[in-house]
N, C-alpha and C positions, 0 to 999 in steps of 0.2 A: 326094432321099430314097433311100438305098438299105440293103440288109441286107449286111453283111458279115461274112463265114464264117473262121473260122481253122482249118484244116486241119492239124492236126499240127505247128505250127510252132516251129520253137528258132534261137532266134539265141547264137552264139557271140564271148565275144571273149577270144579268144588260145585257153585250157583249160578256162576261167569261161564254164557255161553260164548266160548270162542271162536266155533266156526258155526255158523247158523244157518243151516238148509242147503247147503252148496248142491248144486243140480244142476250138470254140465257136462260136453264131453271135451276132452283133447283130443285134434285127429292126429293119424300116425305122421310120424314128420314134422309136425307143427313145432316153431319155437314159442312159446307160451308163456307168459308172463302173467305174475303175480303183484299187484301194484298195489301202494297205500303206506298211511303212515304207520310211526310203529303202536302196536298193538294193536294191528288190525286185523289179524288171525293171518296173515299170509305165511308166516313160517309157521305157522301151528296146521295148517292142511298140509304143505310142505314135508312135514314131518309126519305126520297120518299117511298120507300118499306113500312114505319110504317104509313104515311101519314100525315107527319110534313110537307113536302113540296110536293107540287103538280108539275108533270114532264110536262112542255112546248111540248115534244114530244111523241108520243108510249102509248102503253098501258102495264098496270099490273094486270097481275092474278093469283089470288088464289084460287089454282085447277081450273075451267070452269067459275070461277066469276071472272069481270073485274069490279076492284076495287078504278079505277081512282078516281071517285068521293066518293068512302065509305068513310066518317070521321074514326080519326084513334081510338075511343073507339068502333068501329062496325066492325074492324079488325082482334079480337080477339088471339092480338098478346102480348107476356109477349118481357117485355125490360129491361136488365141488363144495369147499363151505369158506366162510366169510375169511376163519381163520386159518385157512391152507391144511391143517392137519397132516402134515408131512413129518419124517419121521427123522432129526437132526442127524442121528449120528450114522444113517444108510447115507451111500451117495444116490445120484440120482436115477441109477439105474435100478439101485436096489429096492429105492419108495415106487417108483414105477413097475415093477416086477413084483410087488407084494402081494397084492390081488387074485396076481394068477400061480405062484406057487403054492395061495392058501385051498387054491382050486384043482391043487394036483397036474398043474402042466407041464408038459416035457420041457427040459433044459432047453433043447434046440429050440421051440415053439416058443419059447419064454423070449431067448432072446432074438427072433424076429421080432415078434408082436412089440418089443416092448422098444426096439429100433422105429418100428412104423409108426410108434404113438410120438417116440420124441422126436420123429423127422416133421412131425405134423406137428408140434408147437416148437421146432428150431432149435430144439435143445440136444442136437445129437452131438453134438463141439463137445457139449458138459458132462457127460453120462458118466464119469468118473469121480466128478464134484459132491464136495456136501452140499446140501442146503445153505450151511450157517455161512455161508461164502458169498451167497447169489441176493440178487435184489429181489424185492417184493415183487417183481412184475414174471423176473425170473421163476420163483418158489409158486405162484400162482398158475404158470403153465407147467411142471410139475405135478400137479395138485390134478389137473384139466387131461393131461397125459393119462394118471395112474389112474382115473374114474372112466376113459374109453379107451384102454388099452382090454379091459377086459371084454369088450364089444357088448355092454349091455341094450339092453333094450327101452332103457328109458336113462334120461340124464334129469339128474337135479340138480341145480346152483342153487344155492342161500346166498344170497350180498356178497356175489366171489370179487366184486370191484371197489368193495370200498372201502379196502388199506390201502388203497393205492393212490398215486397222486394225481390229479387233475388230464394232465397230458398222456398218461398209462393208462390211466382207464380208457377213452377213446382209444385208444390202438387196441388193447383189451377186449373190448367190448366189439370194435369190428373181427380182430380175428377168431373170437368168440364164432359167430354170427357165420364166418366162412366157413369156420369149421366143422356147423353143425348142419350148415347144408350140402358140405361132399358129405359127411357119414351120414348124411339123411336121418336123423336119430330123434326121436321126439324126444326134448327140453322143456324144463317145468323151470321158470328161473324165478328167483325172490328177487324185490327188489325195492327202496323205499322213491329212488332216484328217478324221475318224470321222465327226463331227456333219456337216460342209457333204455329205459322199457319205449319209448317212441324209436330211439335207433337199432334192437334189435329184434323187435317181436313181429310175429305173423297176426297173432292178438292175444289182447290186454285185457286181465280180469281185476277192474278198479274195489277194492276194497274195503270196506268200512263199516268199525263193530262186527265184525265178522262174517259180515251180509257180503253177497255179490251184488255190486251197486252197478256195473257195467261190464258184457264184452263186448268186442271190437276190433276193428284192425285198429293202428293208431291214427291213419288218417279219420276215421268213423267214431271214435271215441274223441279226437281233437274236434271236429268239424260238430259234429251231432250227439255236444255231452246230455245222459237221458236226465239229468238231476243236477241240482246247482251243487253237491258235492264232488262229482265228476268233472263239472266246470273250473269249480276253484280249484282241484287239486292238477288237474290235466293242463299246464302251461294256465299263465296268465289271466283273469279277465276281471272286469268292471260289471259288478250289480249293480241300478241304477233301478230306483224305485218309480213306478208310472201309475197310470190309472189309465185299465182298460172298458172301453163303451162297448155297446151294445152290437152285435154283429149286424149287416144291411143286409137283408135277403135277397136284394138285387146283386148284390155284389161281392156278398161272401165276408168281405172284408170288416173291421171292427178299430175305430179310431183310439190309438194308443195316445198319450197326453204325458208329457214330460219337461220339467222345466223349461215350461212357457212353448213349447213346439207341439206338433197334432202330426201324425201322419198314420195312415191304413196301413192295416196287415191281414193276411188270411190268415183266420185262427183254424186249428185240428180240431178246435170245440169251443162254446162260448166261455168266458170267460170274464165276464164284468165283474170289477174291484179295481184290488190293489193287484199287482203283478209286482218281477223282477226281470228286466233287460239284459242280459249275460250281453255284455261286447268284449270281443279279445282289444286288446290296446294297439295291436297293429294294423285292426279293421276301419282305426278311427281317421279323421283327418285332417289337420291341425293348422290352421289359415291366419293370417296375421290382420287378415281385414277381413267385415262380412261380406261378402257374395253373391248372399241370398240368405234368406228370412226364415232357416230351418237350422239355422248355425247357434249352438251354444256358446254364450259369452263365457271366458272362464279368465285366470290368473294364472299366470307359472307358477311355481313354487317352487321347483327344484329340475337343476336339469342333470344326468346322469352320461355321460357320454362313453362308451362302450366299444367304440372303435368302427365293426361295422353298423352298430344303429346308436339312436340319444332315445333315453328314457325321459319322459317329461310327468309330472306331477301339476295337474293341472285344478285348481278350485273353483269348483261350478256355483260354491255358493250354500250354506243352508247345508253344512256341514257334509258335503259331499265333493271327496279327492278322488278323482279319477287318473289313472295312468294313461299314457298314449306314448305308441313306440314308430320312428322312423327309420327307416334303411338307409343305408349307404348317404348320411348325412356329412358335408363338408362341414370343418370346423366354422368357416364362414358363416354358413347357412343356419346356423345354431340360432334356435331364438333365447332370448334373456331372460331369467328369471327376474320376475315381479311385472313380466310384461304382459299387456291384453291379449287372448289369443281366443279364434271364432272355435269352435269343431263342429266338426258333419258327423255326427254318430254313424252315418249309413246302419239306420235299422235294420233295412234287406240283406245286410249279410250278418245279423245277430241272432241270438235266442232268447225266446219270450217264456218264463216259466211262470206258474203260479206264485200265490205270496208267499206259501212255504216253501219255494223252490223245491218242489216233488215231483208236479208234470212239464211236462213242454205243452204249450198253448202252439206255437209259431218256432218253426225251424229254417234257415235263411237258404237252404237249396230246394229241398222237395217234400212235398207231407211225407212219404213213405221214411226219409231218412232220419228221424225224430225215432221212428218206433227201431229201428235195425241198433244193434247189439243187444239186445235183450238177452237174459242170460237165457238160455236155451240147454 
C-alpha cells in the first residue's frame, strides 16, 4: 500500500503534450480513478506511473522514493490490462504462479499464495484449466489474481471491463471494488466509462487534452462539476444559454433571464452577460398544465422509455432541445410525443457557469462546494 505523488509532471510525444502538469497525490488505499475520453492522456500517465514511459517533466513518487528512473519490474506494481495478457497454453495455476517464480519463490509459498489469489476471485474449481476454455469474465479474474498474488504495492487497471458484456461488467466491477478494499491496496484504474468510475472510485481525476480538469469523489464531481467539460462528460446535462444582471448589494443576489423567465441567484462573483445554466435532466420537472408563471412551455419530441425511468426530448423553442428524465414512470403515465409540456427548471438545484463554460458563477448547495475537487 503506498501514496503516490505527482509532481508537476508532462510527458511529451514528439510536439503533443500528452500529459500536461499533472500535480496531485494518491492516498494509500485509495481506489482512484482515471476518467475521460480517448486520447485524453489517462493511459499515457498510467503507463509513466508503471514506467513504460518516462515523463519529460516533474517527478514521481512512491511514498518518500522518487521513482523517475526505477525500471518498471523494481516498482513492485501488479497490472490488469484491457486485453487480459494471460498466457494460452499455462493453465490457470501456472499464469497465476508466473509472477512469483520469476521472483525466486519457494514451491510451497508459490502454491499457497497463488491458492489465496484464486480463492479471492473464485477460481480455485479451475486451477488446472487453460484459458482458451474460460469466458471473458473468467480469463479477466485470472488476469486480477496473477497482478495481487504477488502482494504489490500499487495496482493498476487499464479498461480491464471493456471486453466484457454489459451484465459482467457490473458484477466485475463490484467484485473489483471488494476486493480492493479487503487487500487495502491503492488502485490507479483507466477508465473511458462514466458509470463503472462513479461505481467504483474513492475519487475521480476527469481528464482532458491531457489537463487534470477535476478531482473528486463522485458524488462531488457529480453534484459540483468545476467546468462545463466535467458537466458534459460526468452523466447527463442541459446548457441553456441566459443572461445574467447585475448583482443587488442588499441582497447578494443577481437576476438570471432565460426564455422569458427571471429568477435570483447568489452569484461566487459578478458576472453580468451571457452565462450557461448546467441542469441535469433529472433535476427538471415536467408538468402537462402550467401551475405557475416560471414554467417553460416546450414540445415532446421524443419519448425513450427505459423501464425504471422515460427520457423525454423536449423543444423550448429557438433551436433549443433539452432532455428531461423521470423515475419509476407507469406506462400509463407516459406523456406523448408532439404534446404541450410546462418544465420547472428548479435553477436552485443547477449550475451557473460563465459563457465559456470555465468558472462557476452559482453552485445549487453551497458557495464552498463549487471550489472542492480542485486538483490538489
Amino acid at each position: 500500500m503506498q501514496k503516490i505523488t505527482f509532481e508537476h509532471v508532462s510527458k511529451y510525444f514528439g510536439t503533443v503534450k500528452a500529459v500536461n502538469d499533472a500535480h496531485f497525490t494518491i492516498q494509500e488505499g485509495e481506489f482512484f480513478t482515471l476518467l475521460g475520453p480517448s486520447g485524453c492522456g489517462k493511459t499515457t500517465l498510467l503507463r509513466t506511473i508503471a514506467g513504460f514511459y518516462r515523463q519529460e517533466e516533474g517527478n514521481i513518487y512512491f511514498g518518500d522514493r522518487l521513482v523517475n528512473e526505477v525500471p518498471t519490474h523494481e516498482r513492485n506494481i501488479g497490472m490488469v490490462f484491457q486485453n487480459y495478457a494471460i498466457f494460452p497454453h499455462m493453465t490457470v495455476f501456472e499464469n497465476v504462479a508466473y509472477g512469483l517464480k520469476a521472483r525466486k519463490v519457494g514451491k510451497k509459498e508459490i502454491e499457497q499464495r497463488v491458492m489465496e489469489a484464486l480463492e479471492m476471485v473464485e477460481l480455485t474449481h479451475l486451477r488446472d484449466r487453460v484459458p482458451s476454455d474460460m469466458s471473458g469474465g473468467q480469463q479477466q479474474r485470472i488476469a486480477l489474481a496473477r497482478a495481487i498474488v504477488i502482494r504489490p504495492g500499487l495496482l493498476l487497471m487499464d479498461e480491464p471491463l471493456s471486453n466484457l458484456d454489459a451484465k459482467l461488467r457490473i458484477k466485475m466491477r463490484t467484485d473489483i471494488r471488494k476486493l480492493q478494499k479487503e487487500l487495502n491496496i491503492t488502485t490507479i484504474y483507466v477508465t473511458h466509462d462514466q458509470e463503472e468510475a462513479l461505481a467504483v472510485s474513492d475519487r475521480i481525476a476527469v481528464l482532458s487534452d491531457g489537463c487534470v480538469q477535476q478531482i473528486a469523489s463522485p458524488h462531488e464531481i457529480y453534484a459540483y462539476p468545476r467546468n462545463q467539460f466535467v458537466a458534459n462528460f460526468i452523466g447527463a446535462s442541459n446548457f441553456i444559454d441566459c443572461r445574467v444582471g447585475a448583482i443587488d448589494p442588499l441582497t447578494g443576489e443577481a437576476p438570471v433571464e432565460l426564455h422569458g423567465i427571471r429568477f435570483p441567484l447568489k452569484l461566487f462573483r459578478p458576472g453580468e452577460g451571457q452565462a450557461l445554466l448546467s441542469v441535469r435532466p433529472e433535476k427538471i420537472r415536467i408538468e402537462t398544465g402550467q401551475t405557475k408563471d416560471t414554467l417553460i412551455p416546450g414540445v415532446v419530441r421524443t419519448v425513450t422509455y427505459l423501464g425504471d425511468k422515460v427520457s423525454y426530448s423536449v423543444d423550448l423553442g429557438g433551436q433549443q432541445v433539452i432532455e428531461v428524465q423521470q423515475h419509476a414512470v407507469e406506462p400509463e403515465h407516459l406523456i406523448s410525443e408532439k404534446q404541450k409540456v410546462y418544465l420547472d427548471l428548479q435553477p436552485n438545484k443547477a449550475v451557473l457557469f460563465d459563457q465559456e463554460g470555465k468558472e462557476v458563477l452559482y453552485n445549487a448547495t453551497a458557495h464552498h462546494s463549487a471550489r472542492s475537487g480542485q486538483p490538489a
